[in-house]
C-alpha positions as CSV (number, residue, x, y, z in Angstrom):
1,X,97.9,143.3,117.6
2,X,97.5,146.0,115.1
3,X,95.6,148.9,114.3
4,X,93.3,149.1,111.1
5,X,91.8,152.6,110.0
6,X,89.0,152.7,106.8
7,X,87.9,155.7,105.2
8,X,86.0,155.7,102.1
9,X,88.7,156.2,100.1
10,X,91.1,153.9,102.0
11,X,92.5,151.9,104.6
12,X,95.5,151.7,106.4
13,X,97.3,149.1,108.6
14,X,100.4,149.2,110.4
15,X,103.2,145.5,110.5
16,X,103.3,144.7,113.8
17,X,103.2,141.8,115.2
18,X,103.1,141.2,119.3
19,X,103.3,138.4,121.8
20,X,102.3,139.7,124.8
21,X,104.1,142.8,125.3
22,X,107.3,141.2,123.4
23,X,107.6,142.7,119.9
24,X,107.9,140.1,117.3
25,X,107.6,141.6,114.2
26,X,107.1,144.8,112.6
27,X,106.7,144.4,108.9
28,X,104.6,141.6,108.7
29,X,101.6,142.8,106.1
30,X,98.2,142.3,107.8
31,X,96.1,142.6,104.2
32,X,95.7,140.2,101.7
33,X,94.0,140.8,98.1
34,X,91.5,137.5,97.5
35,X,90.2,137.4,94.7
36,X,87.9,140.6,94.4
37,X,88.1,140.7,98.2
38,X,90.9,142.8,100.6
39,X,91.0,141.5,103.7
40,X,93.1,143.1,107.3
41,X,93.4,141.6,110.1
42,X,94.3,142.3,114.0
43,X,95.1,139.8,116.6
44,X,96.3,136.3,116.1
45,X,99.1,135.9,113.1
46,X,97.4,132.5,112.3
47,X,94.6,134.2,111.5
48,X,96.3,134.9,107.8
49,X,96.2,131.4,106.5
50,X,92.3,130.8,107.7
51,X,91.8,133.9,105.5
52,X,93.0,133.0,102.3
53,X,91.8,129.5,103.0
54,X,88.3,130.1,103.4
55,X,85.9,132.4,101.7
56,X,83.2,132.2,104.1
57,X,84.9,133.4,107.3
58,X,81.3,132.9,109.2
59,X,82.7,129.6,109.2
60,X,86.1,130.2,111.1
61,X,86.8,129.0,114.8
62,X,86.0,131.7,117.3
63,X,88.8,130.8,119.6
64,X,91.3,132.3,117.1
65,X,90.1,135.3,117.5
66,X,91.2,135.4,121.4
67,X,91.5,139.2,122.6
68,X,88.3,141.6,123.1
69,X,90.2,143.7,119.6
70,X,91.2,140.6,117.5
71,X,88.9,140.7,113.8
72,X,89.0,140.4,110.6
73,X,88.1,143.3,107.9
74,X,86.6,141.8,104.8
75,X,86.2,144.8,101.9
76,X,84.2,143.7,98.7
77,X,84.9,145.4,95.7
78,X,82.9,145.2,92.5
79,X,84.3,145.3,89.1
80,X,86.0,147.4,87.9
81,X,83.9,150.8,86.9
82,X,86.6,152.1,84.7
83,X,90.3,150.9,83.7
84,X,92.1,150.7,87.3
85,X,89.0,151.9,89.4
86,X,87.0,150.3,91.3
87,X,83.8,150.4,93.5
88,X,83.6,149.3,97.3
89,X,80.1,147.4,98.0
90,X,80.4,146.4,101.3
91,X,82.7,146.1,104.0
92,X,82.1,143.7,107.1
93,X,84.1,143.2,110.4
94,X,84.0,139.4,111.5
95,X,84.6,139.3,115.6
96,X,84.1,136.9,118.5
97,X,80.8,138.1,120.7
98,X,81.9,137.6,124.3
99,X,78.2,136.7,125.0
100,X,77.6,134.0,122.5
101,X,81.5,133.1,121.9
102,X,80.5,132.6,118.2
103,X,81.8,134.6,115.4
104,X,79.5,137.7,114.1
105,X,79.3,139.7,111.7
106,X,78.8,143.3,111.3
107,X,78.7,145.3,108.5
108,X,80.4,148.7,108.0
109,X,78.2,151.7,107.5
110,X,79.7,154.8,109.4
111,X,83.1,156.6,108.4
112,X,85.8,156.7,109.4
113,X,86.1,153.2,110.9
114,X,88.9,151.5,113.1
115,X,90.1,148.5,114.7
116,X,92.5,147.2,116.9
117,X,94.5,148.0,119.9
118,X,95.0,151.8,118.6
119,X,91.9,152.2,117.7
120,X,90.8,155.1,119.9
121,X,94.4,156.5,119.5
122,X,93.5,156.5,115.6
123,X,89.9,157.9,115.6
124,X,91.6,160.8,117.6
125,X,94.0,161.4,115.0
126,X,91.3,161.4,112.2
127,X,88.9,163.7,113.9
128,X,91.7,166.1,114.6
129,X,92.4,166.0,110.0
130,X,94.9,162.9,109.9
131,X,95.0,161.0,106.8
132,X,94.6,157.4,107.2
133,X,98.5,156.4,107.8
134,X,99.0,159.5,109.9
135,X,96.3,158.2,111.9
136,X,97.8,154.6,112.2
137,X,101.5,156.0,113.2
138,X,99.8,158.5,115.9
139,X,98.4,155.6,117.2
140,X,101.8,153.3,117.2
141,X,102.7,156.8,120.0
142,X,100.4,155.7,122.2
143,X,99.9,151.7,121.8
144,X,102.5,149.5,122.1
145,X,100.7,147.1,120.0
146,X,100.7,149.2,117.1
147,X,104.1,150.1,115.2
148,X,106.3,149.3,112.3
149,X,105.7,149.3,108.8
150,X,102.1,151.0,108.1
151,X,100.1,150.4,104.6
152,X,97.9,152.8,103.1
153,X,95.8,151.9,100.2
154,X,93.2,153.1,97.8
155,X,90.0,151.0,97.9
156,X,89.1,152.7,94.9
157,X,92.6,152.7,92.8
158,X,94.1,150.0,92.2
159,X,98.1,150.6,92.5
160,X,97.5,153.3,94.7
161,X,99.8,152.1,98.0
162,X,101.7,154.1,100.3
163,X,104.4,152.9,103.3
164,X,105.7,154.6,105.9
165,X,107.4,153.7,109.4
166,X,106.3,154.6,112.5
């Protein structure tokens, strides 16, 4: 599992990577860049290669997104507004809906936003003036699920990454 956290500005994820309550990994990077798109993800590690495969994930099978917290985060960018900066148009969260079992999508409006197994653990953290990787390691102290290497990027710079451990 994993814990995602968006502000305007940024997101961060953290590396971990869990099989049941096993740890398997913890610096395996849950964000891709495609092609003017950045894309996180929580849950299922096979859920990487459906990403970069297809660029319509309305289309993806809804049993690989198996827990109630497994989704994928899909940020669109526009061009470039000046040298190196850009402009986030829209953000959408792709989930299962345990009604319907079919894949939905929602689109982000309201800041900060989270995901994941940490995610309450996060919000927390933000509301009480945690950046966004602050907010992802607090919540690797509570969730089990959560932990290792933690990316923090600029959705606006380009370049602009930071990594810490939890």
């Amino acid at each position: 599992m994993t814990t995602i956290v968006i502000t305007e500005e940024h997101f961060a994820v953290d590396g971990r990577i869990t099989d049941g309550n096993h740890i398997v990994s913890d610096q395996h990077p849950k964000w891709t860049r495609y092609g003017d798109h950045i894309r996180l993800w929580t849950g299922n590690v096979n859920l990487e290669n459906i990403i970069l495969e297809n660029e319509d994930l309305s289309q993806i099978d809804p049993d690989l997104l198996v827990e109630e917290t497994d989704c994928i985060i899909d940020i669109v960018r526009c061009e470039e507004r000046e040298y190196g900066k850009y402009e986030v148009l829209n953000i959408r969260e792709y989930y299962k809906n345990p009604d319907t079992q079919k894949v939905h999508v929602m689109t982000v409006t309201q800041f900060p936003y989270v995901a994941g197994s940490g995610a309450r653990f996060a919000k927390g953290a933000l509301l009480g003036g945690a950046s966004p990787s602050e907010a992802v390691v607090i919540a690797s102290k509570c969730d089990i699920r959560t932990g290792g290497l933690v990316t923090q990027m600029s959705l606006i710079n380009i370049g602009d990454i930071v990594t810490v451990n939890c």
